[in-house]
C-alpha positions in Angstrom: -257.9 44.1 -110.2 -258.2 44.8 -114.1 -256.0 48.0 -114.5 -253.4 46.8 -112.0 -253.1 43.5 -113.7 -253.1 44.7 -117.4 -251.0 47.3 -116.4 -247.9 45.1 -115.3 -248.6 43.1 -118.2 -248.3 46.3 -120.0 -245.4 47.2 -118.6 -243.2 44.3 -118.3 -244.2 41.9 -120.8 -242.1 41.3 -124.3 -243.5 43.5 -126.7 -243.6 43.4 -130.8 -241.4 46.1 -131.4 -238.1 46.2 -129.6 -238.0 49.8 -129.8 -240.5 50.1 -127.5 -238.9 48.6 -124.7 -235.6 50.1 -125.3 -237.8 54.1 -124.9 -239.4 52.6 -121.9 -235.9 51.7 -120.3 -234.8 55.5 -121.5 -237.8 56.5 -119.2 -236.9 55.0 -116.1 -233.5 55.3 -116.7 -233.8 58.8 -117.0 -236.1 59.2 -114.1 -233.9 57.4 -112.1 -230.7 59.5 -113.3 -232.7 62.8 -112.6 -233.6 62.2 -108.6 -229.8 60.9 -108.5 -228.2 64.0 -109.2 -231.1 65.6 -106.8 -230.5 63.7 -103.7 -226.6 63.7 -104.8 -226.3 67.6 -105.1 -228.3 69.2 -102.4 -226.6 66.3 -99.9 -223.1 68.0 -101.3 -224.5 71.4 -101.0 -225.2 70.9 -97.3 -222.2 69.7 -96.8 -220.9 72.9 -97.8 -223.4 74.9 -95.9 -222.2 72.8 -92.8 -218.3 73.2 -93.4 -218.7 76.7 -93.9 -220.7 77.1 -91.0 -218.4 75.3 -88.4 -215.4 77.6 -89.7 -218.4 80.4 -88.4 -218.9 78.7 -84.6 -215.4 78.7 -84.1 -215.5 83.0 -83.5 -218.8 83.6 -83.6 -220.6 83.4 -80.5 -223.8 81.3 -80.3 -225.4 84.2 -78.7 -225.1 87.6 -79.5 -226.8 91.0 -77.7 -226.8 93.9 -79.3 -229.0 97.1 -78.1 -232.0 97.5 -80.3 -231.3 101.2 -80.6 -228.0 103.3 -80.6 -224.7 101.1 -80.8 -223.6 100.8 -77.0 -225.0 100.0 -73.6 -224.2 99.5 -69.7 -222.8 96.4 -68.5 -223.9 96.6 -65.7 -227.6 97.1 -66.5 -229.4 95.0 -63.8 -231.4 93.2 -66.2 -228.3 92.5 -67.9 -226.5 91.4 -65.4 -229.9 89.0 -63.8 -230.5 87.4 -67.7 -226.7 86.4 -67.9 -226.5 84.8 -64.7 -229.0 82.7 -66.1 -228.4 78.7 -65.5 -228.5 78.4 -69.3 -225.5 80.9 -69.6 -222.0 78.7 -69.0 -220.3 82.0 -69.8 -220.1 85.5 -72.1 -217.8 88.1 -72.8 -218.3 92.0 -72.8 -216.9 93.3 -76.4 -216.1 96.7 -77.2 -215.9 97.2 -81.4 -214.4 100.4 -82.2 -213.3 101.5 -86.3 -209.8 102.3 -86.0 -206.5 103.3 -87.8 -203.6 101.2 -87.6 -199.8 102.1 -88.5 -195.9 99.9 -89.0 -193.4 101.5 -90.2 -195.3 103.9 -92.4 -197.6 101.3 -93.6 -201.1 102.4 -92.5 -204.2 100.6 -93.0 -207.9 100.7 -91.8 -209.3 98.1 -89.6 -211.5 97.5 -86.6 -210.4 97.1 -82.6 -212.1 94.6 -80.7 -211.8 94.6 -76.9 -212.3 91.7 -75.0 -212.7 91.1 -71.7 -210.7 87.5 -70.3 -213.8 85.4 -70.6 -213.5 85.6 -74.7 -211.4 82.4 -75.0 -214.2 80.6 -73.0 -216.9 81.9 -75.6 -214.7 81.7 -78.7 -212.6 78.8 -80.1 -209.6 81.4 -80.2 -207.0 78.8 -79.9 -208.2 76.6 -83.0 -207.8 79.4 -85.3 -204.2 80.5 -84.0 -202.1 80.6 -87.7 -198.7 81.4 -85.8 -198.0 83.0 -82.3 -199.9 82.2 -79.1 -203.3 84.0 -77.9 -202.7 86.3 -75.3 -203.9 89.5 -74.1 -202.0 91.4 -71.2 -199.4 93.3 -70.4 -195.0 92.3 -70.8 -192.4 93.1 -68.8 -192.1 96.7 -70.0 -196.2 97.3 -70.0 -196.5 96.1 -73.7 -199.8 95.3 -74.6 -200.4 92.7 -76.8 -203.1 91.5 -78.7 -204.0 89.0 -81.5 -204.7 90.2 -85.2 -206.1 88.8 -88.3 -203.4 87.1 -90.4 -204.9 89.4 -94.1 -204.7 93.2 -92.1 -201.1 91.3 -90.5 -200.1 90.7 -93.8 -201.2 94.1 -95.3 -199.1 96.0 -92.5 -196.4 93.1 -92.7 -196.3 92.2 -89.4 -196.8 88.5 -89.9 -193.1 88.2 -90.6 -192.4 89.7 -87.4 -194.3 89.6 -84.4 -192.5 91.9 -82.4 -193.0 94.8 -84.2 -195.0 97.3 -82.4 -198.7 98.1 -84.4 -199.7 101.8 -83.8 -203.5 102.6 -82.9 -204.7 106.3 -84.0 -208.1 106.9 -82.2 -209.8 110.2 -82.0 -208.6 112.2 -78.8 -211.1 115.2 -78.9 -214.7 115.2 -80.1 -214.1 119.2 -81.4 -211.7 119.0 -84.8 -208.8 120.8 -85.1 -208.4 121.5 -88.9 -205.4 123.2 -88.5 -203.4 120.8 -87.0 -205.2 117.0 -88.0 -202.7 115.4 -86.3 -203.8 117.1 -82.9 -206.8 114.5 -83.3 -205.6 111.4 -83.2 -204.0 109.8 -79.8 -201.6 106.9 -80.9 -201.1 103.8 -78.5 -198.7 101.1 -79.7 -199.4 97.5 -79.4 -197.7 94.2 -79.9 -199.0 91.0 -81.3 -198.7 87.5 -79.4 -200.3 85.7 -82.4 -202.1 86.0 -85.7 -205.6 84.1 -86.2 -207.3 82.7 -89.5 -211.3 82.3 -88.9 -211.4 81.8 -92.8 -213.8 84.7 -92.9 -212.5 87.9 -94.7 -214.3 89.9 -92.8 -212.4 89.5 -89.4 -209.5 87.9 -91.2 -208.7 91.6 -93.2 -209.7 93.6 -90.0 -209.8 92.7 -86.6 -207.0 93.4 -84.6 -208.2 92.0 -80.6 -207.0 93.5 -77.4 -207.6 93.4 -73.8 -211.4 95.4 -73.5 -209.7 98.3 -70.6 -207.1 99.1 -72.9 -209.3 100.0 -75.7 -211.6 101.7 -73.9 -208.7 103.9 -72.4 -207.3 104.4 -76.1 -210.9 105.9 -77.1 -211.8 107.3 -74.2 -215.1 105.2 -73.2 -216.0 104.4 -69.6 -215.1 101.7 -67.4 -218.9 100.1 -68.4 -219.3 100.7 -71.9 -219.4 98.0 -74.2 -221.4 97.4 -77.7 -222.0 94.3 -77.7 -222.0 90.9 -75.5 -221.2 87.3 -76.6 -222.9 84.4 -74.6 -222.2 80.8 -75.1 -225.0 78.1 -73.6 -222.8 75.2 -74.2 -219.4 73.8 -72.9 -216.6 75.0 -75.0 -215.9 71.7 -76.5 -219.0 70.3 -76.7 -221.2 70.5 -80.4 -224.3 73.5 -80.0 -227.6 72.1 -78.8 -229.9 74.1 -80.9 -232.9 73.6 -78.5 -230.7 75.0 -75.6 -229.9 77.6 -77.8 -233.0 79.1 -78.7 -234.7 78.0 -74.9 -231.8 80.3 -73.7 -232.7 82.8 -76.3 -236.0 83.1 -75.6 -235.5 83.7 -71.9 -232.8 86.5 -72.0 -234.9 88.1 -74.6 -238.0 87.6 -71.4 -235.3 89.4 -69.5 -233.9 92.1 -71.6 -237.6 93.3 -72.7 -237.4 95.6 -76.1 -234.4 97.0 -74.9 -231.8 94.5 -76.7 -231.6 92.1 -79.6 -230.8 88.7 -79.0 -228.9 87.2 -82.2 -228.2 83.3 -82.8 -225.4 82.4 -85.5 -228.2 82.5 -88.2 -229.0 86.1 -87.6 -225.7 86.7 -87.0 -224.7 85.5 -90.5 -227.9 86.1 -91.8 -226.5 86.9 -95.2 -224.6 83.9 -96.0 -227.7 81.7 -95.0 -229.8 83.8 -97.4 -227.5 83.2 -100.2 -227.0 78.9 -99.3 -230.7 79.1 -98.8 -231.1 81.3 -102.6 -228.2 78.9 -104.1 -229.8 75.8 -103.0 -234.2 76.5 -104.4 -231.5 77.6 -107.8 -230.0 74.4 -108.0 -233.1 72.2 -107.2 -234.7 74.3 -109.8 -232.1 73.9 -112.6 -232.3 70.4 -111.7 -235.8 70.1 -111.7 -236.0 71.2 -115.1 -233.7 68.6 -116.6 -235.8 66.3 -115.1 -239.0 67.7 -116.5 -237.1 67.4 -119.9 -236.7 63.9 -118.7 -239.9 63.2 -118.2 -241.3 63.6 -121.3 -239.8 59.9 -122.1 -242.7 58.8 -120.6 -244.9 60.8 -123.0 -243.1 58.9 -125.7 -243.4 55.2 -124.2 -246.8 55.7 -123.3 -247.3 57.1 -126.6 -245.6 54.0 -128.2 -247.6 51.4 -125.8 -251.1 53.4 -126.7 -249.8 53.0 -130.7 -249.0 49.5 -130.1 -252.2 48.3 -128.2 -254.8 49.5 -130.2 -256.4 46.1 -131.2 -256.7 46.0 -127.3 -258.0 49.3 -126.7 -261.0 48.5 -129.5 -261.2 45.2 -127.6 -261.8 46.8 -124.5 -264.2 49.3 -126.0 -266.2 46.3 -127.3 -266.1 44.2 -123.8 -267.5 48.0 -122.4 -264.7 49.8 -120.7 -265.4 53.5 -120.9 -263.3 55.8 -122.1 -262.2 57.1 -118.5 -261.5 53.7 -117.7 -258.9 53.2 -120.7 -257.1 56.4 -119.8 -257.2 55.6 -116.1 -255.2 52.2 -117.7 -252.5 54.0 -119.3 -252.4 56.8 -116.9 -251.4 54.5 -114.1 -248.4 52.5 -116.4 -247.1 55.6 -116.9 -247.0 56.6 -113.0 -245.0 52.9 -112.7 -242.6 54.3 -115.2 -242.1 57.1 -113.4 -242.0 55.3 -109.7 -240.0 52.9 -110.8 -237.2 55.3 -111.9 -237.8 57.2 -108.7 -237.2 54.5 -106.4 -234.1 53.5 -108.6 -233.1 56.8 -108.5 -233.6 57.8 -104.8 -232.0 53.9 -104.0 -229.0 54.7 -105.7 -228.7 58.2 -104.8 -228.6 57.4 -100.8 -226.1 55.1 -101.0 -223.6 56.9 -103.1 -224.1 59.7 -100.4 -223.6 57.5 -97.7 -221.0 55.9 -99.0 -219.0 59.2 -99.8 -219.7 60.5 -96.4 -218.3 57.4 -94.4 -215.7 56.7 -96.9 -214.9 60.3 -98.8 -213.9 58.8 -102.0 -214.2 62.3 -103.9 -211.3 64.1 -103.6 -211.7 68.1 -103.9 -207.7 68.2 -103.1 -205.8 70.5 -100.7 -206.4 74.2 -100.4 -210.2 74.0 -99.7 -212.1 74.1 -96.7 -212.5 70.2 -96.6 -210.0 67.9 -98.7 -213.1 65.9 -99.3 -216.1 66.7 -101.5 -218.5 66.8 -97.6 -222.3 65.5 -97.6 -225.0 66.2 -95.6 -227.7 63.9 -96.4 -231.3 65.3 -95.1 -234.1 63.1 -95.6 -236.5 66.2 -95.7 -234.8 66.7 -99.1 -235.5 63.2 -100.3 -238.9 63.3 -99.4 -239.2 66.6 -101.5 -237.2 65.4 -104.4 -239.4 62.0 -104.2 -242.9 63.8 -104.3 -241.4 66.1 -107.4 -240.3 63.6 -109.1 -243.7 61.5 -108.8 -245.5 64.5 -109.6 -243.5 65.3 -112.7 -244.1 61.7 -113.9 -248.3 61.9 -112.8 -248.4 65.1 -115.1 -246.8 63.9 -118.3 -248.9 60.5 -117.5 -252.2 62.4 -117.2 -251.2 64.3 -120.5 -251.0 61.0 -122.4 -253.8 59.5 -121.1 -255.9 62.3 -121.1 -254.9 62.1 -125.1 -255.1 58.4 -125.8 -258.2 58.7 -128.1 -256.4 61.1 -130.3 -253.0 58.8 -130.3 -255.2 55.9 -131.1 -257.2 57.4 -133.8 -253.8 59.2 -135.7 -252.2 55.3 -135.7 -255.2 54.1 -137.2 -254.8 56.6 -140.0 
């Protein structure tokens, strides 16, 4: 009962020196500042990471095979066919990928051709990221084909102003080269365009052009079951992605499959972008974390102050028979209440300025961006860790203190 008793008597009684009191407020004022902006920005930086990532979902499937070797397979592989007739799979979509060159009026410009078969608007949310047009893939009246293509490669060939103009697809029509006529080998197939999609991602956005899965493989020459890649979806179309279903479903198809295929999930289908959030995220709590080491050594200063300002007590103490251990033991534990203090002020405060922005949104980011709202995702894993950081900064520059209480004690005296 001793040190907890003369430590809140430390710690919150009136001392001689104003001054004192005022650095000890600095401390847990500081403290409590630090695991604010903690708490504050990682919750904003996953709401980033989860905005970005539902402009992903929207064309990306939430299951992806790919053959583990080469770039193509046979769709109707037995074991293919057995793993997605699965009662886990609600649906999937056979995809053919080909590079490709496309031509208006002159205008030429690289891109990629993506044939689908009719399931793909079951497996992708196609129709939420329509910009202008409608999504459809068949044949008109006159045997048009048409097709839907990113709004960046429409604008680049300047078909987003007009729809109807026919887009021109050069694919390679012989496997030997004829270097005297280059021409000779290229095929060209016009297309049209029924609408123009925006997934916010540059990479489809700049280069997909999609069309019905036969009339690509005609244009390049591929057979009737060739495809390099297939989409799955576990969920209903509208309904949010049960992670556990996910990866149960996963798991199985890859039980399936064997060695033969990879089975991707959105995170290793965007494994880049999660690498960077993850990267941008341990920077940020770094950064952070530093400022709030910087912070910390406030408490080295009120302890510091206190030690100065209770010496007639410490030699009391001496005298009564408290061992050294036992003094620093004292101090060491006033200066872990400084520092829990300001962390339960801090990680107090911090919650409910993130709960209040994510019911009520009052930060504005403005229009233009992803969300018109400044989006939080408050995880309490992250205020666990920023909690246990913070106490451990504040245990370290209290043990330093303590640890040197003699020494502060013996320089006042001189």
């Amino acid at each position: 009962m001793f040190i907890p008793f003369v430590t809140t008597r430390y710690l919150f009684s009136h001392k001689r020196h104003n001054t004192i009191n005022l650095i000890i407020a600095v401390s847990i004022v500081g403290v409590a500042v630090g695991t604010l902006a903690l708490i504050a920005v990682l919750s904003v930086l996953n709401g980033f990471e989860r905005v970005v990532e539902n402009s992903f979902t929207a064309f990306d499937p939430e299951l992806k095979i790919v053959p583990a070797t080469g770039n193509s397979f046979c769709v109707d592989d037995p074991l293919l066919q057995k793993a997605m007739n699965s009662a886990e799979v609600v649906t999937w979509c056979n995809v053919v990928e080909q590079d490709a060159l496309l031509g208006v009026n002159g205008k030429q410009s690289p891109a990629k051709v993506m044939g689908v078969d009719d399931n793909f608007a079951s497996v992708a949310k196609i129709d939420s990221l329509l910009w202008d047009g409608e999504f459809a893939l068949n044949h008109g009246d006159n045997d048009e084909i048409y097709g839907v293509i990113g709004i960046l490669l429409a604008h680049k060939l300047e078909t987003a102003v007009d729809l109807s103009m026919p887009i021109d697809l050069f694919s390679p029509k012989n496997k030997k080269i004829n270097t005297a006529r280059p021409e000779a080998n290229f095929s060209k197939t016009p297309f049209y365009c029924s609408g123009i999609f925006s997934s916010l991602q540059n990479k489809y956005d700049e280069a997909y052009f999609i069309l019905p899965i036969n009339d690509v493989r005609e244009a390049y020459m591929l057979p009737d079951n060739y495809a390099n890649y297939v989409d799955v979806r576990v969920s209903k179309l509208n309904a949010n992605t049960d992670k556990r279903v996910v990866n149960k479903t996963k798991n199985k198809i890859k039980e399936e499959l064997g060695d033969n295929d990879l089975v991707l999930d959105r995170y290793e289908q965007q494994a880049d972008f999660y690498k960077i959030s993850k990267i941008e995220k341990f920077s940020t709590f770094l950064i952070l974390s530093f400022i709030l080491l910087i912070a910390s050594f406030n408490i080295i200063g009120s302890l510091s102050m206190i030690v100065i300002e209770k010496r007639e007590d410490i030699s009391l103490f001496k005298a009564l028979g408290a061992t050294p251990s036992r003094i620093k033991k004292l101090f060491f534990v006033q200066g872990c209440g400084i520092s829990l203090l300001g962390t339960l002020c801090g990680t107090f405060f911090g919650v409910i300025i993130v709960l209040l922005q994510d019911k009520f949104g009052w930060l504005k980011m403005g229009d233009g961006y992803l969300s018109t709202v400044y989006p939080v995702d408050l995880y309490w894993s992250d205020v666990v860790m920023v909690v246990l950081v913070v106490i451990a900064m504040g245990a370290l520059a209290s043990w330093y203190t303590a640890y040197h209480v003699n020494d502060i004690n013996d320089n006042a005296k001189i």
